[in-house]
C-alpha positions as CSV (number, residue, x, y, z in Angstrom):
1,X,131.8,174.3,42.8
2,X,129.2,172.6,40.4
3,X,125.7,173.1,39.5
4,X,122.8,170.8,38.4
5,X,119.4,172.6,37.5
6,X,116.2,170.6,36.8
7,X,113.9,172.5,34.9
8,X,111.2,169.7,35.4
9,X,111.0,170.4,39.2
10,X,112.5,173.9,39.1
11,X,115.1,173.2,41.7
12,X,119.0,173.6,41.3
13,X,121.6,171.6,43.4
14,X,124.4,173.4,44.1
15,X,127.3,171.4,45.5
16,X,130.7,173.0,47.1
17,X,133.6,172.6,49.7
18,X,132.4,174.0,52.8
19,X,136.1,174.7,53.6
20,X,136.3,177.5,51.1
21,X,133.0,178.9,51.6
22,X,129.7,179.3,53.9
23,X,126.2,178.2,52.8
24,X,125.8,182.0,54.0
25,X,127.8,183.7,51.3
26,X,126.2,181.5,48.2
27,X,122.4,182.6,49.5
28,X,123.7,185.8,50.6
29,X,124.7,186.2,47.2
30,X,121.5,184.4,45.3
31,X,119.8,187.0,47.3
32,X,121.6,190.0,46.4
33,X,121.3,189.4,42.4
34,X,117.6,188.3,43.1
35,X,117.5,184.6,42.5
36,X,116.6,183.3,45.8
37,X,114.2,185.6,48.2
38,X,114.5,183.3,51.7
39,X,111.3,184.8,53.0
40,X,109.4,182.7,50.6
41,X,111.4,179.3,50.6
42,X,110.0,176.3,52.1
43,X,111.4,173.1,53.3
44,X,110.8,170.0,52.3
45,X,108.8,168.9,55.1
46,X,106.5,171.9,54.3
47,X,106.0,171.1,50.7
48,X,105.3,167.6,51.5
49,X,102.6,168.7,54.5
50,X,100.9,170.8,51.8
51,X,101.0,168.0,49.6
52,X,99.3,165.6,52.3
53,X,96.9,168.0,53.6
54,X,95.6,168.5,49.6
55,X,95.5,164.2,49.3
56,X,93.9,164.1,52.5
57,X,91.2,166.5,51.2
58,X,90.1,165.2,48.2
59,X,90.4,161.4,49.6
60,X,87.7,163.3,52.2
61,X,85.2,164.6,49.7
62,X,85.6,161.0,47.9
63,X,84.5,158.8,50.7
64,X,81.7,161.7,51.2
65,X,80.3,161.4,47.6
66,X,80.4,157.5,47.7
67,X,78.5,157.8,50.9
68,X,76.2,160.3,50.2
69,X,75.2,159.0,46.5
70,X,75.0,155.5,48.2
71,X,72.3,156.8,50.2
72,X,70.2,158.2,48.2
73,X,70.3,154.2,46.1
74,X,67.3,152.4,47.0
């Protein structure tokens, strides 16, 4: 079993022979000693649907400033 943290992003990769033990046991275990709480993780897609739905906003309230102060240009 290996480890590889990235403080940048906050995210550790934790890579292991499934033979010898269960995705289960590791978070079982992250979740005993209070480094993983499951009931607040997201996945991926979810982080990147929040990330969309905040571009997607202020790409919104752009194009509604250039409109708006266009108008009032006379």
């Amino acid at each position: 079993m290996s480890v590889e943290t990235n403080p940048l992003t906050g995210s550790t990769l934790i890579h292991f022979d499934e033979k010898k033990i269960r995705t289960d046991q590791i978070v079982g275990f992250l979740e005993k000693h209070g480094y993983f709480i499951s009931s607040k993780a997201k996945t991926s897609d979810e982080v990147i649907e929040q990330a969309a739905e905040k571009v997607l906003d202020a790409v919104e309230k752009v194009a509604i400033d250039s409109i708006e102060g266009g108008m009032g240009e006379s």
